[in-house]
C-alpha positions as CSV (number, residue, x, y, z in Angstrom):
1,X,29.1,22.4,-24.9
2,X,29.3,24.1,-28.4
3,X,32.5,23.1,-28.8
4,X,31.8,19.3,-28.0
5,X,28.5,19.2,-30.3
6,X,30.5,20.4,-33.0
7,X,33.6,18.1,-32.8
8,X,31.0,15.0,-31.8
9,X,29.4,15.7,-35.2
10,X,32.6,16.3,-37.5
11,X,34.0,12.9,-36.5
12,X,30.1,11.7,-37.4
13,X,30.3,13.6,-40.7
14,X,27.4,15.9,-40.1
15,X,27.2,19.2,-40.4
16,X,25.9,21.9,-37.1
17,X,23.7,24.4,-38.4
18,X,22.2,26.2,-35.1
19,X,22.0,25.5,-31.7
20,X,19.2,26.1,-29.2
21,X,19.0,25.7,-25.4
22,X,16.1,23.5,-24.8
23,X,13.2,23.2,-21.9
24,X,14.6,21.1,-19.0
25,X,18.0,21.4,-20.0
26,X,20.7,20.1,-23.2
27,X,20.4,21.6,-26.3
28,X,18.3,21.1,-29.8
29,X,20.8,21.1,-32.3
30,X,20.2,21.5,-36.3
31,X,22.1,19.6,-38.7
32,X,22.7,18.3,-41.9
33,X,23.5,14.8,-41.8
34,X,24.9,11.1,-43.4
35,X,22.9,8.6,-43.6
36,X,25.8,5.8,-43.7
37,X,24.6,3.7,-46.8
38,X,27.9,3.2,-48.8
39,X,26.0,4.0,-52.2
40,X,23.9,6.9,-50.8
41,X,24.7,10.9,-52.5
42,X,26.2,11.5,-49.2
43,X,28.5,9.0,-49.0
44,X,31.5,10.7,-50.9
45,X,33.9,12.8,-49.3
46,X,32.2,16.0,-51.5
47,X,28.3,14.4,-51.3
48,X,25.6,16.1,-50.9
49,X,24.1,15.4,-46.9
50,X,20.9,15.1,-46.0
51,X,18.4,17.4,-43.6
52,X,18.8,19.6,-41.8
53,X,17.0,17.7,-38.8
54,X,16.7,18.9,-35.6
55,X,18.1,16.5,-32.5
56,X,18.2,16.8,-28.7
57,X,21.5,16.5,-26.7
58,X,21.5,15.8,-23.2
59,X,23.8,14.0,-20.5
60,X,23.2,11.0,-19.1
61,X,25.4,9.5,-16.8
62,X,28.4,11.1,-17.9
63,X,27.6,10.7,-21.7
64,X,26.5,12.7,-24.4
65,X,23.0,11.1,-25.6
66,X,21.5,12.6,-29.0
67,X,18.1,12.0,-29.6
68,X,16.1,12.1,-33.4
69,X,13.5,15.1,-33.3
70,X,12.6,15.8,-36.9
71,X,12.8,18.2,-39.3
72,X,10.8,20.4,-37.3
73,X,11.8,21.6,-33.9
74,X,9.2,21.1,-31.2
75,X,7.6,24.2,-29.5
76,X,8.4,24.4,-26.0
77,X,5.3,25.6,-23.5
């Protein structure tokens, strides 16, 4: 699933920092990201991206679904 995250987030232009197997199953995964705005630092080939932020992978129904978690990872009990 490494693998996948990683290629899913090249073709995204984001960077993977670390991964981490979450509570309940997918993965929290760190990374630096673009934001899409066309005038935005990130925006050139070279730019500078933005984060890191943390997301949650998981599959749904055959598909990869990424969920926004923040710039801190949640604490699992």
């Amino acid at each position: 699933m490494l693998d996948a995250l990683r290629k899913r987030s090249e073709r995204k232009g984001a960077d993977v920092l670390e991964v981490e197997p979450a509570r309940g199953g997918g993965s929290y995964v760190l990374q630096m990201v673009r934001c899409g705005k066309p005038t935005c630092r990130c925006a050139s080939g070279s730019g500078e991206l933005h984060g890191p932020y943390w997301y949650l992978y998981r599959k749904k129904d055959g598909k990869t679904k990424s969920r926004y978690v923040g710039k801190n990872r949640p604490t699992e009990r």
